[in-house]
Every structure is written in structure tokens, then in C-alpha cells.
N, C-alpha and C positions, 0 to 999 in steps of 0.2 A: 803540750804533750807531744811527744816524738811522734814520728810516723813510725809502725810497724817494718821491720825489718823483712826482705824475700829472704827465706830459706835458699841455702847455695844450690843451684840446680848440681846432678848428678852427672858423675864423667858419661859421655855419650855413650860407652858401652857396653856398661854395667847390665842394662835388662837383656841384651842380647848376649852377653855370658852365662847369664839365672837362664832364659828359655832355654838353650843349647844344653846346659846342664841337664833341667828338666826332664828334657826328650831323650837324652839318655839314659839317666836312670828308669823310664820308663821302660824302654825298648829292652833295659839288661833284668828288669822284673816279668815281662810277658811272657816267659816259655815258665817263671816259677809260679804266678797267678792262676794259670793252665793247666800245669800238675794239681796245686792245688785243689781249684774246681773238680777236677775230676778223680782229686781222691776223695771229698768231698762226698760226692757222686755217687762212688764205690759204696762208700760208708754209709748212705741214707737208706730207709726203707723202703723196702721194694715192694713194689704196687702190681697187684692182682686182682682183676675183673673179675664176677662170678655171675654167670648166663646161666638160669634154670629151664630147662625143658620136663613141664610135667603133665605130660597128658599126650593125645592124639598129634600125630607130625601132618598139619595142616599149611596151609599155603602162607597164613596169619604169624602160624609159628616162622616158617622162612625165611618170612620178613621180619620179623623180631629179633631173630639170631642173624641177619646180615648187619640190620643195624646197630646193635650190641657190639657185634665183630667190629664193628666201622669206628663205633665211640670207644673201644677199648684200645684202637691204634690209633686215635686221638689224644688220648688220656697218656699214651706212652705206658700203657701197660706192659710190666715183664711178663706175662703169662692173661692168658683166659682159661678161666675153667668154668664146663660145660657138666653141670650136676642133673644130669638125665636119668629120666625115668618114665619109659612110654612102651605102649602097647604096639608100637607101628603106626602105621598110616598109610596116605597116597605119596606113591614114589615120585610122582613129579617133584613135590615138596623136599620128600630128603633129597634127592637129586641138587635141589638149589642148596640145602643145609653144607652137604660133603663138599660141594664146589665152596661156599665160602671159607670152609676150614683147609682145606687143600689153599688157595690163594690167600690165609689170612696172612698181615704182616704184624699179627703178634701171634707165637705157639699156643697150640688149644689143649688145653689139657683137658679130655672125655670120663668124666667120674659117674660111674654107675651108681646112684645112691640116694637115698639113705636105705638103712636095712629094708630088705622088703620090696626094694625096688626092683626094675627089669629092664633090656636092654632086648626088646622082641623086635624082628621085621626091622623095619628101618632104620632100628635104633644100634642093628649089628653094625652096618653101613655107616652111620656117625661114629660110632666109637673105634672102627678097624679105620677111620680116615683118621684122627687124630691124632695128632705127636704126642701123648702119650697116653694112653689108655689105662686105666686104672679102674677097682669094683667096691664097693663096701663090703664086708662078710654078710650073709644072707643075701645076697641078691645073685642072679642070671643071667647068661644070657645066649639067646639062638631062636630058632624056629625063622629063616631068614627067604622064606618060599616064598615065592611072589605068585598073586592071586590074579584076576580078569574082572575089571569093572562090570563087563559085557555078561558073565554070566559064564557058564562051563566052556573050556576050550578045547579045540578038537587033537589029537595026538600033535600034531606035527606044529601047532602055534604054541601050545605047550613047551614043545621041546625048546623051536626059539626063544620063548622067554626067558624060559632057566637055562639056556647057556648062555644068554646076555646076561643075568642077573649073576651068574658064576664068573664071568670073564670080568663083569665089572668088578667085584668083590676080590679077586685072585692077583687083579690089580692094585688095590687100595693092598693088601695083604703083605703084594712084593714092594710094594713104597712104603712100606712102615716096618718092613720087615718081619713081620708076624706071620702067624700059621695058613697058610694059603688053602692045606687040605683041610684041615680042619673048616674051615670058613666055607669050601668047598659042599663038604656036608652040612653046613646049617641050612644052605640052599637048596639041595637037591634032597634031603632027607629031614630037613626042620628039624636037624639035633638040639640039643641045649646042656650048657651046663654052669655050677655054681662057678664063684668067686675063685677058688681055692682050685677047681682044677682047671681053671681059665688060668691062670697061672703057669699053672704045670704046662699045660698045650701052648703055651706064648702066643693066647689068645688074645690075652693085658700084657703089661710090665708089671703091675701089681695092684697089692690092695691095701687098704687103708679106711680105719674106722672113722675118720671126719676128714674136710677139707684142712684146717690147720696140720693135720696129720701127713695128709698127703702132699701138701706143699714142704714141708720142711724134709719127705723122703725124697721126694724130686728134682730139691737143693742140686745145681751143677752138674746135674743131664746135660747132656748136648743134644740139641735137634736143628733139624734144617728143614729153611724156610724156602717157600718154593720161589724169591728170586736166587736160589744156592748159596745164600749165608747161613752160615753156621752158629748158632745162637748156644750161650752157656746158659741154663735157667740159675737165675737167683729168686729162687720164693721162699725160702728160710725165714720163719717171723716175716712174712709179707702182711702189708697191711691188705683187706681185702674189701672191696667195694660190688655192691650187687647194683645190678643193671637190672633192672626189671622190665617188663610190659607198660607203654604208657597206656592211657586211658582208652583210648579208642581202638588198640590190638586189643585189649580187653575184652571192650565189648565185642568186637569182631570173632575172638576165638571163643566165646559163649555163645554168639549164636551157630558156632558151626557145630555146635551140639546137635545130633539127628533131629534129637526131639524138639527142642527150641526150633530149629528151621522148620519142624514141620506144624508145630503152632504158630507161630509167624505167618509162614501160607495160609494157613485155616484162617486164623482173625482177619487177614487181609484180606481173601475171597470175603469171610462173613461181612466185613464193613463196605462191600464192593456194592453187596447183595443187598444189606440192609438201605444204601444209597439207591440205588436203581429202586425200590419198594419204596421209600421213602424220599422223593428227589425235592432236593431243597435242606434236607438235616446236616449237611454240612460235613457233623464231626467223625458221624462211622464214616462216611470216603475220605475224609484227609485221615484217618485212622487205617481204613482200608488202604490206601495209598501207599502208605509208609511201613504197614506189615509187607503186601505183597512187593516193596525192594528188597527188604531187609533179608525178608524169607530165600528171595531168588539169589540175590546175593549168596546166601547160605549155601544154597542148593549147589551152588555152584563151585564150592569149596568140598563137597561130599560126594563119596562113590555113589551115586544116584540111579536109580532104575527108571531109566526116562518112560516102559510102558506105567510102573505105578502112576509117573508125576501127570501122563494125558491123561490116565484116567481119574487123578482129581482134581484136573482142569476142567475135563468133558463131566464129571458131576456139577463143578458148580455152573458151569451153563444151562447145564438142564433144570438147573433148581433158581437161575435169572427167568430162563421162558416162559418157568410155570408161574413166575410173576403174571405175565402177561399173556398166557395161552390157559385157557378153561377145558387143564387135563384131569380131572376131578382126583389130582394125588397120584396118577400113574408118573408123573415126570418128575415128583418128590421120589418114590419111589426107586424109580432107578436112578438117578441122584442118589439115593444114600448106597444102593450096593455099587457104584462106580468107587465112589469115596472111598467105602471101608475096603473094597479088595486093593484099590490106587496104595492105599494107604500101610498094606500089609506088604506088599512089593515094592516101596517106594525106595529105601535104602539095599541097598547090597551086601549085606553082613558078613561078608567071606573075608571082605577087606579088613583085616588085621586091624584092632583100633577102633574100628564101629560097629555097634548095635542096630539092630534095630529100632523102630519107632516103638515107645511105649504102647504097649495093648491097652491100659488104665487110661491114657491119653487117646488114645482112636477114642474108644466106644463114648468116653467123655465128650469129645467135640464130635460126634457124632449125634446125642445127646442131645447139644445144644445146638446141632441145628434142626433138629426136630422141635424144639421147644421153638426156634424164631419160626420156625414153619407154621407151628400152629399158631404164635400170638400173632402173624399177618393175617394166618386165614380168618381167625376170633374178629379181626377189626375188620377185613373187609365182609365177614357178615353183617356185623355193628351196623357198618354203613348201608349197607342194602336193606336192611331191616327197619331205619331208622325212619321214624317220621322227618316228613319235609318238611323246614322251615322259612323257605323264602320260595318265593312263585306262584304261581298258582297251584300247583301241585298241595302247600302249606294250608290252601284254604278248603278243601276236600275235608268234610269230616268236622271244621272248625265251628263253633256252636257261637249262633248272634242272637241279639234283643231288638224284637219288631220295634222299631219306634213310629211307623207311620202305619199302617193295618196295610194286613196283604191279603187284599180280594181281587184278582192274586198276587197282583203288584203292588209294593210299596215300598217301605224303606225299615233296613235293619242297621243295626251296628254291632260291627266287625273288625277285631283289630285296631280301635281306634281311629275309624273311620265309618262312616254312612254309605252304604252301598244298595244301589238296584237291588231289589229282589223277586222273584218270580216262585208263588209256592206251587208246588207238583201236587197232582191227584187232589188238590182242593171242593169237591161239589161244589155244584150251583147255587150261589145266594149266602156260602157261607166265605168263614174269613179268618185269618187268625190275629187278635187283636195286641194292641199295643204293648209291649212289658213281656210278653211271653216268648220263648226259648224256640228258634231254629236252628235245623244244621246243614250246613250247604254238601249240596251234591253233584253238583255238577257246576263248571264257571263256563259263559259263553260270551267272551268279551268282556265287559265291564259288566253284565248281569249276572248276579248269581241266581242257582236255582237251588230252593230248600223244601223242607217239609219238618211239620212241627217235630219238637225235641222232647222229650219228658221234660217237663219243670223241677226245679229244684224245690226241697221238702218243705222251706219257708223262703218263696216268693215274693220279691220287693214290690211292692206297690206299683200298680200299672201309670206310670206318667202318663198325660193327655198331650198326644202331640201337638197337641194347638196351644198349649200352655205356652207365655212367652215368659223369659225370663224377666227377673228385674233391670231395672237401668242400671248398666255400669257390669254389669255380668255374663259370661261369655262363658261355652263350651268348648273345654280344651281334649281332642283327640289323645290319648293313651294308649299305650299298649294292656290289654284285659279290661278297657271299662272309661269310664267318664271322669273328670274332672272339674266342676267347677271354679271359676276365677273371677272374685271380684273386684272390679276396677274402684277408683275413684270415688267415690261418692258427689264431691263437688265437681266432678266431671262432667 
């Protein structure tokens, strides 16, 4: 068989003609692959964040809406929109809120809504920052007065506040171009008005019965973004993605509920209280432990009236001491009226957004701590009351069987053991004999001292303490009485 034949190699080249080609036609496709991508681009759906604010503007909230902000210029969002609906809050909080929409680098679009909603105190301040403002029909918005943590303020700190709180507002107003005087008076007079003459005043740009609604009206606005780029919105049929709260802002803005922080405190003093009364249970102080961070944490997120919160610090010390000091109920006592008055001052209600503590709640955990009150004091009667079971203290009172005759010395059994005994006020010549019932009264070293006991109704047969047992048979000590045990026999 032949040898196989080599294929004729190739003119040298041919592959360096084919590359060169190659990289040409590449080079004359790259500005058209380009275009294409980016009409592409044009043509796809455009993606809309939706950030919900609904409730109190907490510190919790802040941070929710900077991070939202953060993942929605991640996500390359065309627009954010901010579906709010709040009573106000603590302005350090909007403060962080307006600052993130002012720096965001995707446009924020501020929707008052759903019907029913409101845009009070801080939530003027959010919605006069954003690039476009917008209301549902039936919702509000004004009443934009700033309040004092601290309690009433005297003329002249007054006035600073509201011309800070005007100048700040008058500014957002001229950078959005909206109504400055108007905005003016929600501050200095707490005006307010609907959807529809928010309008009228160019308090919004408009309004709009749902979010699909309001994205397809705000189709190719123009706004600008605070590095001075000038953005077109495309939100027309935008698809739209909710950002919500992860788990732990959750919990975080549940407990900055008045009332939650102020049961939080309560269980955490009570489990402080019940450890200190109780040292060694463990579970009320890692219980306590973990109310009293949670609580303070809380506290620390709320207009707080720091005289409430000492005085219901300074109740539950007083009601730790009367663990350990014998105030017969005076130091419960004012323990509970530090508590309930601590407890009606503790929040500052003026601040737009927060209530006060429940009243149903005070008198409740007020309640229960009179109920721990009593069931310590119930148990340390218990124990003062209670007969002694170990010491000698235990044998006072404890009722033995003469087994050796006490003229006046002999021997009884007691507790399962044979004990010295010495009977009291016995006459001369007499004795009390074997089988019959003593009760000690007195111990003095290993002697006790007794004196007869009533017998019981049917009395056991008087043993001879001379009697010996049989072979192989032994008294076994018992707790209430005797035992015999027989061994062996062939033993």
C-alpha cells in the first residue's frame, strides 16, 4: 500500500491576507455595531425604582431612602419615585432625606399618594426637593412649622428657627423653581392645601391617579442633576421595580414606635429587676439585657423628654433597693408614681408624627409591676414563714421515739438517727419509757432536750431496748422511722 500523500502546503501568504482582511472589515463595522447598540438601547424598557415612605421620617427611614437611592444608580435606573406619605418627623432625618435627592444621580420623582395620603412637616421639605413633584387627587399637603424637642421656645429662638426653616425651604423652592411664597407660608403660618390647588400655586407639576399614570405624564421632562447634566426622562411604559426595607430597617422602624420603645424599656428594667431578686435565673437578664438596648436604641431615634425618661430610670432603682432595703412598700410606692408621671412626659408630642405613650399601656405595665411586686414579696414571706429543714433550727419541734428510757437521759430516734437525750421538768424517780413520743426543744451540741409528746391514737407496741436482733439483721437509719434488713442467713 502506498504511503499517504502531504497536502501541498499553502503560498506563504495567504493567512496574512485573510487576517488583514479580517481587521478591516472589522474596523469598517465598529461605528455601525455602535449605532446599533444604542438604538437598541433607545428602544428597550425603561427601568423605574419605586421607594415607599409611609409613616413617621425617622433616622431608620434615612437610611432606607439613601440606600434605595444608592441601589437605584446601581441598577441604572431612568427615574426613582418616592410614593410618600407621612405625618412629619425629626428634621435631622429629612435633612439627611433632601440631601440624598438633591445629590442623587438618578432624578427622583416625589408622588404624594395614594388617595388619602399627606405630605405634612417634613414631607413639604422632601417633596419641594425633588425633580418633580407630583399628588394623587384627595391628598395634601402643608403645615410645614418646625417644633422644639426641648419643650416651648422663648420669642427670639422661635424666630431663629422659622427663618432657618424659611430660608431653607425658599431655597429648595428657587432650585426647583416652584412657589417660594407659598412654601413660605406653610412655614411660618402651617397652611395646607389639596392636590388640585397645589397645582394651581406651582406647589407640584402635577397630579396623577397611579404611579403608571404619572410616569407615562412625565414622559421627556427635562431635569437637572446636581453634577449640571441635563437628563430627558424616559418613563413611558417603564417597567417598574420596588425597593423596599430589608429586614432589619424593619425591625428597626417598628421599634421607633413611641409605644414599642417604651415597652422595650419597661420589660428590660422588669427583667433587670426580676435578675437582681432572682440572681442566678439567667433568662429575665439576658431578657432584660436585650429589652433595655433595643428600648434605648429606640429612644434615641424619638423626640424624648429626657425629665420623663430619669424618672423612669429613678423608679426602677427605687423598686431594685426595696429588693434589698426593708421599706415596708414606701420605695414600691414612689417607684410607681416616678414611673407613671416618667411615663406620661416621656415622648414630646408636639413633634409632628409622634404620639404620645399609650395610656392603656402605662397603667398596664404599671399593673405588672405591682403584680411582680407582690409575687416577690408572697415568696419572701413563704421563706420567712417556712419551717426549717436542715440544721438544727429543723430539729426544734421535730417529734422522736424513746428507744432507751429517759430518766432523764437516754436515747431517742430522730430523723433516722439515735440521738442523746435529756427530758425537761421530769420529777424525781420518774421516766418516760421506751416506744413513747417526744419533741425536742431545745439542741445543745449533740444533746437534745425534750419533754413528752401526746401519743398517737393507736400506739406501736413499746420495743425492749434490750431486745437484740436476730443473726444476720441490722437497723437501717431512715428518713421518718426504721428499717429493717435482713442479711444472709448462711452468713
Amino acid at each position: 500500500m502506498s504511503a499517504p500523500r502531504n497536502p501541498s502546503p499553502s503560498p506563504p501568504g495567504r493567512p496574512r491576507v485573510a487576517l488583514a482582511l479580517a481587521c478591516f472589515l472589522l474596523a469598517a463595522l465598529l461605528p455601525l455595531i455602535g449605532q446599533t447598540g444604542s438604538a437598541f438601547a433607545q428602544s428597550g424598557t425603561p427601568n423605574v425604582e419605586v421607594i415607599t415612605i409611609d409613616g413617621t421620617i425617622t433616622p431608620v427611614m434615612a437610611q432606607y431612602v439613601d440606600r434605595a437611592l444608592d441601589e437605584a444608580a446601581s441598577n441604572d435606573a431612568d427615574a426613582a419615585v418616592i410614593v410618600l406619605d407621612t405625618p412629619g418627623g425629626l428634621s435631622s432625618a429629612m435633612d439627611d432625606i433632601v440631601r440624598d435627592i438633591l445629590e442623587s444621580e438618578v432624578p427622583v420623582v416625589v408622588y404624594v399618594g395614594p388617595r388619602g395620603a399627606r405630605a405634612a412637616s417634613a414631607g413639604v421639605y422632601i417633596t419641594y426637593s425633588a425633580h418633580v413633584a407630583a399628588m394623587a387627587p384627595g391628598t395634601n399637603i402643608g403645615s410645614a412649622s418646625p417644633v422644639s424637642l426641648g419643650g416651648e421656645m422663648d420669642e427670639t429662638m422661635r424666630r431663629k428657627v422659622t427663618n432657618d426653616a424659611v430660608a431653607q425651604i425658599r431655597s429648595l423652592a428657587d432650585l426647583r423653581g416652584r412657589n417660594a411664597d407659598w412654601a413660605e407660608q406653610a412655614v411660618r403660618d402651617a397652611v395646607n392645601v389639596t392636590a388640585d390647588d397645589a397645582v394651581l400655586l406651582r406647589v407640584i407639576d402635577l397630579t396623577a391617579p397611579d404611579v403608571p399614570t404619572l410616569l407615562d405624564q412625565i414622559d421627556g421632562r427635562q431635569v437637572a442633576l446636581s453634577s449640571g447634566q441635563t437628563v430627558t426622562l424616559r418613563t413611558a411604559g417603564a417597567a417598574t421595580g420596588e425597593i423596599g426595607m430589608n429586614p432589619i430597617e424593619r425591625f428597626l422602624q417598628l421599634i421607633s414606635d413611641p409605644t414599642i420603645a417604651y415597652l422595650l424599656l419597661s420589660i428590660g428594667s422588669l427583667g433587670i429587676f426580676l435578675e437582681l431578686s432572682n440572681p442566678g435565673a439567667i433568662v429575665p437578664g439576658v431578657a432584660g439585657a436585650l429589652g433595655l438596648l433595643f428600648g434605648l436604641y429606640a429612644l434615641g431615634t424619638l423626640p424624648v423628654n429626657w425629665t420623663g425618661l430619669l424618672l423612669i430610670l429613678l423608679a426602677f432603682a427605687l423598686f431594685i433597693i426595696d429588693v434589698f432595703v426593708v421599706s415596708f412598700g414606701l420605695l414600691l410606692i414612689a417607684g410607681l408614681i416616678c414611673f407613671i408621671l416618667g411615663s406620661y412626659m416621656l415622648i414630646d408630642a408636639d413633634v409632628p408624627g409622634y404620639d404620645q405613650v399609650s395610656r392603656l399601656v402605662i397603667w398596664t405595665t404599671a399593673g405588672c409591676i405591682v403584680a411582680f411586686a407582690a409575687f416577690i414579696g408572697a415568696a419572701v414571706l413563704r421563706t420567712r414563714f417556712k419551717r426549717p429543714t436542715t440544721g438544727q433550727a429543723a430539729l426544734i419541734g421535730a417529734i422522736g421515739e424513746v428507744r432507751a428510757p429517759l430518766n432523764p437521759t437516754g436515747l431517742i430516734f430522730l430523723h433516722g438517727e439515735l440521738w442523746t437525750a435529756t427530758a425537761e421538768d421530769l420529777p424525781d424517780g420518774a421516766e418516760i419509757a421506751t416506744g413513747h413520743h417526744v419533741a425536742v426543744i431545745e439542741v445543745k451540741g449533740l444533746r437534745l432536750i425534750v419533754r413528752a409528746a401526746p401519743q398517737p391514737a393507736n400506739p406501736a407496741r413499746p420495743r425492749d431496748s434490750t431486745q437484740t436482733t436476730n443473726r444476720g439483721e441490722g437497723v437501717l437509719p431512715i428518713p421518718g422511722g426504721v428499717r429493717s434488713q435482713r442479711g444472709d442467713p448462711s452468713g
